[in-house]
N, C-alpha and C positions, 0 to 999 in steps of 0.2 A: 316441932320436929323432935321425937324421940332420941334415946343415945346413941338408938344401933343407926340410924338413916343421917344421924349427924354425925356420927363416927366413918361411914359407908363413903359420905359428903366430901369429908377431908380427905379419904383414901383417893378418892376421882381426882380431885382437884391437885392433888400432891401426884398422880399418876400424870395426870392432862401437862403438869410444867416440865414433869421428868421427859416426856416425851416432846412439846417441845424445846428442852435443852439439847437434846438428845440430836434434835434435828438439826439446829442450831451451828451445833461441834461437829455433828457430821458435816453438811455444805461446807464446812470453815475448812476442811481439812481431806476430803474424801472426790475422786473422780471415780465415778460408780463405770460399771460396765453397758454397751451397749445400751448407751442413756447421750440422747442431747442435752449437757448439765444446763441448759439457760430451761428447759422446762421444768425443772425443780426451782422453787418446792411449788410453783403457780400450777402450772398448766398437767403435771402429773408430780400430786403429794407425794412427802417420802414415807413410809409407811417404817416407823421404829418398832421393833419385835426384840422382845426381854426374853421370850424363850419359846420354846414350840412342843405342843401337845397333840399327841395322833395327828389329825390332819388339820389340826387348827395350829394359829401363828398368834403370839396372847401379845399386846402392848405392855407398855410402863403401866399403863391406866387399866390393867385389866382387861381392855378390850380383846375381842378374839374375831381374828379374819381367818377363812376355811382357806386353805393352803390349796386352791382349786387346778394349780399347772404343777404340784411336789417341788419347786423349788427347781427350776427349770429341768425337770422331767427326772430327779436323781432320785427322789425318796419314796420310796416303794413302800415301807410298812406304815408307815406316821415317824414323826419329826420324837425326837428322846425315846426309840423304840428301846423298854430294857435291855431286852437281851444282846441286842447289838453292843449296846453302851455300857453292858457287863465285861463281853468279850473284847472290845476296845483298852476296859481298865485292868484289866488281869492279862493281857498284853502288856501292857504301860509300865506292869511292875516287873514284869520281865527281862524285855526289849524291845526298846524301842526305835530303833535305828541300825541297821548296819549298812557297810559298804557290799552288794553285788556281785560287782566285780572282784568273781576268787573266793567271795563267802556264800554260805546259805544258811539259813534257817528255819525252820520247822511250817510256820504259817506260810512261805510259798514256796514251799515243796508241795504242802497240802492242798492250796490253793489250784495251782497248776496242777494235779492229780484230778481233781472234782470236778475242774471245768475242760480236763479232757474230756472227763465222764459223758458228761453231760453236751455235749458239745452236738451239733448239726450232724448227721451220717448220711451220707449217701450209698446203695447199695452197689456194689463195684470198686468202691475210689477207700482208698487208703484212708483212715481215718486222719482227722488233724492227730499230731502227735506231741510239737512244743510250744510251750508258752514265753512269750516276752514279756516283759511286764513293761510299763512308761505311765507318768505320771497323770495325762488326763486325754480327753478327746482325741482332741487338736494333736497332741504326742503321738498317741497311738495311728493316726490315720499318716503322721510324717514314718513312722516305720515302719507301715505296711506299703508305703510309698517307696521307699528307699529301698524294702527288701525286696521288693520286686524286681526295680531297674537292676539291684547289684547282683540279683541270681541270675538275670539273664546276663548280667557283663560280664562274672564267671564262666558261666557256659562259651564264652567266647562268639554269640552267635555274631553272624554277619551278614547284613547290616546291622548295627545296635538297634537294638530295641529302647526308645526313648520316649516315645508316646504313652498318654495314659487316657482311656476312655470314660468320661463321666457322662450323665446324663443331663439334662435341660434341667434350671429349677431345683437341683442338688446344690447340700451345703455340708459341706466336712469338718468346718472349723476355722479354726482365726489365724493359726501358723501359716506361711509362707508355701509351704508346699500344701495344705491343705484346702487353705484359701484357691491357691489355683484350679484345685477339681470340682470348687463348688461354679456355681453359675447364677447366683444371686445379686443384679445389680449394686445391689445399696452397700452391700462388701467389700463387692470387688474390687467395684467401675475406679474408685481412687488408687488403689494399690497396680493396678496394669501392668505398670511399664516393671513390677517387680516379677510378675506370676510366670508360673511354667503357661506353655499353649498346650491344652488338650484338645481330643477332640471332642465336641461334644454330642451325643446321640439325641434325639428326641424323647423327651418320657411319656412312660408309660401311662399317664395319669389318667386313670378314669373319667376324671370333671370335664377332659378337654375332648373330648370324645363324640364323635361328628352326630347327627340327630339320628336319634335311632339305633345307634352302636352299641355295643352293649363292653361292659367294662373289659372284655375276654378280648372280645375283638380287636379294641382299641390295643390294648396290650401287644395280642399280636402282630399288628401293622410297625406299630414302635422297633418289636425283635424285626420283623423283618427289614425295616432302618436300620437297624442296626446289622443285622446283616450285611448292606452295601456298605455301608461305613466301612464296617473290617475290611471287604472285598477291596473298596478301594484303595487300603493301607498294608498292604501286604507286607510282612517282617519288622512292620515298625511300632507296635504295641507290646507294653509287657503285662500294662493291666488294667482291667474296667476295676471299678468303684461306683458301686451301689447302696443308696437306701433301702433294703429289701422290706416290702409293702408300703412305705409312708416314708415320705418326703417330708419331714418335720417343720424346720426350717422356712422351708419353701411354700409354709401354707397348707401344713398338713394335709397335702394332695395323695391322693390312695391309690393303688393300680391292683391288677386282679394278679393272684400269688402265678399263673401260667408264665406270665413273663419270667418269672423268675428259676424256671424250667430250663425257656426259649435261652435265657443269659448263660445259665451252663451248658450249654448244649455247643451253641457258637464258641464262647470262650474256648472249650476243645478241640473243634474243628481248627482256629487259628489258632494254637500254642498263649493263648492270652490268661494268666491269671488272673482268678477272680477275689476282689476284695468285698468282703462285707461288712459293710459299714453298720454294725448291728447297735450302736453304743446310746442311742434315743430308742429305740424299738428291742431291744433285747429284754433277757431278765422277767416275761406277763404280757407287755404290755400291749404284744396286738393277738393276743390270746392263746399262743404256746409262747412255748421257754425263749424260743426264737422263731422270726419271723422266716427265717429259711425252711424252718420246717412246713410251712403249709405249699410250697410247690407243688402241683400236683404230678402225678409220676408219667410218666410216657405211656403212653397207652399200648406203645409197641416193646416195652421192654418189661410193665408192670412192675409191680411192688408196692410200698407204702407211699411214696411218696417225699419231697423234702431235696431239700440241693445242697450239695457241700460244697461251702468257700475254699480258695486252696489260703486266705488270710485271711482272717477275720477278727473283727476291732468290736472291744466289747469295754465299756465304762460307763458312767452314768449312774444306772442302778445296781452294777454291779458289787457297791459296800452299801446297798442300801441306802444312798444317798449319805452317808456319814464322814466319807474321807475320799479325795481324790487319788481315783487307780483305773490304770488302763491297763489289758490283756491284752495282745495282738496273737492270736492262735496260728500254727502255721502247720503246713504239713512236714511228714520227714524229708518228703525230698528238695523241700524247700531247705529245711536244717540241712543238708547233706552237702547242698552246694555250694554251701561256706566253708565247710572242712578242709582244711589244707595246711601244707607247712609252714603256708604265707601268713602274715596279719594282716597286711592290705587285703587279702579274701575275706576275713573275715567282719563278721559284721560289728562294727566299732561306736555305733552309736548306744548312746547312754544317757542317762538322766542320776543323780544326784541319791534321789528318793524313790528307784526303782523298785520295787519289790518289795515296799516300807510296811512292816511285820505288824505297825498296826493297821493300815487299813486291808492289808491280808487278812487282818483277827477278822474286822467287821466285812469286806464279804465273805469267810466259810461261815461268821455267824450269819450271813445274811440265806447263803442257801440252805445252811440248816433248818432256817426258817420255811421256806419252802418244802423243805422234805415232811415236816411237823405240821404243818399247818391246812396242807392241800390248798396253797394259794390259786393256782388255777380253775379248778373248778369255782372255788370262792370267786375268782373274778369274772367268768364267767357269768354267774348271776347277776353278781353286781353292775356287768356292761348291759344285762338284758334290760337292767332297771333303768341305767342311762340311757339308752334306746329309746324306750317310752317315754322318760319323761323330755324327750328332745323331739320327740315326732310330731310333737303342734308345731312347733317354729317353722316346719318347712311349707305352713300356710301362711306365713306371714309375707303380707306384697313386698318386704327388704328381702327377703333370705332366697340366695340362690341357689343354693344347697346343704344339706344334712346328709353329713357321710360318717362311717363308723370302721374303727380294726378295734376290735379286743377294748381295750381299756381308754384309746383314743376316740373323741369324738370332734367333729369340724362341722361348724356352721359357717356356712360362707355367705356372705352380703352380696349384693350386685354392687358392681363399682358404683363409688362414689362422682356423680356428675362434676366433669372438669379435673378428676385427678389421673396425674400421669401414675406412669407404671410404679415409680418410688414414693410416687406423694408429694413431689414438690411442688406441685401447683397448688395445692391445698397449705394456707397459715397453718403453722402449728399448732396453734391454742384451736383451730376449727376443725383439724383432723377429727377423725371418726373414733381413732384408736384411743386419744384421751378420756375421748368421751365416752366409751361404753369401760375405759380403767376406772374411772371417780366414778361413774354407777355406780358399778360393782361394789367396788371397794365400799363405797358409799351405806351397801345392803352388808358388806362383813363379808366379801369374797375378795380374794385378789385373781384377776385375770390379767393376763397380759396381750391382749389380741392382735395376731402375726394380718398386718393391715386391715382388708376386710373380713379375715376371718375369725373367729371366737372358739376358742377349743377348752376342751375338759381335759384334763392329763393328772387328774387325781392320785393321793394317795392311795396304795390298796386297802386301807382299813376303812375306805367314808363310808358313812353310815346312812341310812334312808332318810333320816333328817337335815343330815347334812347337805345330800342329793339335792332333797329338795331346796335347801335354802340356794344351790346352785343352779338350781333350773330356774329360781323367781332371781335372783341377779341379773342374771344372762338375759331374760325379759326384760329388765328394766336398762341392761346396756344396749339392747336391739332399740327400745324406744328413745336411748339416749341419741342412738346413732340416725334415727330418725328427724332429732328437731331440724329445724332448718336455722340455720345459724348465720345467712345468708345480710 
């Protein structure tokens, strides 16, 4: 062995103990999120990352796994993007902290300016006009929760308006009020006896779509459920909550953008605010800025097209995956109906790290990036290429479906024989989901797969190589999902 392959030699091997020490001290001391900790480190490895390069995740050991979900859907440009991590540090020497209540300063003054700008329009309706700010998802969707019931208790209407409309298969977040508007068993079903009762409508979801339907239609049938719903609740709703195009969470199930037409359209008819839960799909990711823009426009009233929230929750991508910040965008006359002599009118909820100037820095650098760069078009491309290289799999006898929005892509499995709806009929170490993670992982991807389905949620910078090394993963977790373990 030469100096440099024996030198190379020690580096692996001095990397491989760093990483399991690393593992080690983690288990010893660390309850990870949304993890059965007895499946660590066996049945799903912990995977140690010393730092992150574009859309790669590097080990102690040098190794390098392609960041294939952004780090649950936050990082949009790659992982240590300069310029974000410039304007983060020339913040830092500034300020980096203050209190909200009663102060302001510069980064979310500017913030809230830019993302009016740029914000959803509807042709008709006011545009959104104030920004909230709240520290992550889950925050932002309990404020757009609260601001709703408290605008309507203001108005004094009567009966109260206490209801809130979510859909089937919706997931909002882990908070207490948010958790209630989702409808995802494995969340919920323990927390019950805590959660608000919504009601919940049928979704829109394309997948579920009777034979022959066509994604439009099924859409339509949903609104018009949803129509009897309202009808049957008269004066007691303040407001629906949607995933508008893609139900993340829920199995990245798709629905056709009319519904999201049909949603504003009703919401006016019965005085119901509409929340858009834009904070996974906002920012690219189902191929405009936001997914409210592609509604298509009334055919009786014409124009471009596009629905305006009257609240909309926007986080995730919004610092470019670098720092946790939520926007809740509101309209004026939302802001109006809290003005009063009172305080109890006003809206008194708060957070700590509201408006925190440095992840203010990193999202205006992050839409800066966007104005610079023509990231949409770029994604564009880049989803036409994930396309292709995803369109054999939908002849494989496991895959039940291949479906696509912009930069998301879902392969769905046919159930797995003998599991219930959550998977508990299935051992853990035998689930499917393990076994196409250690594939993956196995080829140098990290995938996370929402039960039987398998998705892409990539960074916007992968590269063609990188694509590729995710389409031959994703093959070899479909064949993982295959053995029979029986």
């Amino acid at each position: 062995m030469n100096k440099k392959a024996h030198d190379a030699s020690i580096l692996n091997d001095a990397g491989a103990r760093a990483a399991a020490d690393w593992r080690s001290r983690d288990l010893a001391v660390l309850w990870h999120p949304c993890t059965q900790m007895r499946e660590h480190p066996d049945t799903l490895p912990l995977l140690p990352v010393a730092r992150g390069e574009g859309a790669w995740l590097v080990g102690h050991d040098g190794s390098r796994t392609l960041d294939a979900v952004s780090s649950w859907w936050t990082n949009l440009f790659g992982h240590a993007e300069p310029r974000i991590a410039e304007a983060i540090a020339r913040q830092a020497r500034t300020l980096e902290q203050v209190i909200l209540a009663g102060c302001s300063h510069p980064p979310a003054v500017e913030l809230a300016e830019r993302l009016l700008a740029i914000a959803p329009r509807q042709a008709g309706r006011e545009p959104l006009a104030k920004v909230f700010y709240a520290d992550n998802g889950s925050a932002g969707v309990e404020v757009a929760l609260k601001m709703a019931f408290h605008w309507f208790h203001n108005r004094g209407d009567e009966p109260r308006r206490t209801r809130f409309v979510s859909l089937r298969n919706s997931y909002h977040g882990e908070t207490i009020g948010a958790l209630s508007v989702g409808d995802i068993p494995l969340y919920r079903r323990v927390y019950a006896p805590l959660l608000l009762e919504p009601l919940f409508a049928p979704t829109p979801d394309a997948y579920a779509a009777r034979e022959g339907q066509s994604a439009a239609a099924c859409a339509e049938d949903a609104a018009d459920a949803l129509a009897r719903l309202l009808d049957e609740h008269p004066g007691e709703v303040c407001a629906m909550i949607l995933e508008p195009r893609v139900q993340c969470a829920g199995g990245m199930r798709m629905h056709d953008p009319v519904y999201l037409r049909r949603v504003r359209e009703l919401c006016d008819v019965h005085g119901v605010l509409l929340i858009a839960d834009e904070i996974a799909v906002g920012f690219g990711r189902t191929g405009t800025m936001f997914a409210c823009e592609q509604a298509p426009a009334d055919p009786c009233v014409g124009g471009n097209g596009g629905v305006q929230p009257d609240l909309l929750c926007l986080s995730k991508g919004l610092t470019g995956g670098f720092l946790p910040l939520c926007a809740v965008l509101a309209t004026q006359a939302i802001y109006d109906g809290f003005l009063d002599d009172s305080r109890e009118r006003a809206f008194l909820h708060s957070h700590s790290y509201s408006g925190n100037p440095l992840a203010c820095a990193a999202a205006i650098a992050s839409l800066d990036i966007f104005d610079s760069d023509d990231v949409l078009v770029r994604n564009r491309d880049t989803a036409a290429k994930m396309a292709k290289l995803a369109a054999p799999f939908a002849s494989h006898p496991l895959v039940a479906d291949v479906r696509q929005a912009g930069m998301i892509l879902a392969i769905e499995l046919h159930p797995e024989p003998g599991a219930t709806e959550d998977g508990n009929a299935v051992e853990i170490a035998n689930r499917r989901g393990p076994r196409m993670y250690r594939a993956a992982l196995e080829r140098g991807v990290l995938l996370r797969p929402l039960g039987d389905v398998l998705y892409w949620m990539p960074p916007y910078c992968i590269d063609d190589g990188q694509l590729a090394l995710l389409a031959e993963a994703t093959d070899a977790a479909i064949e993982a999902a295959a053995v029979d373990v029986a």
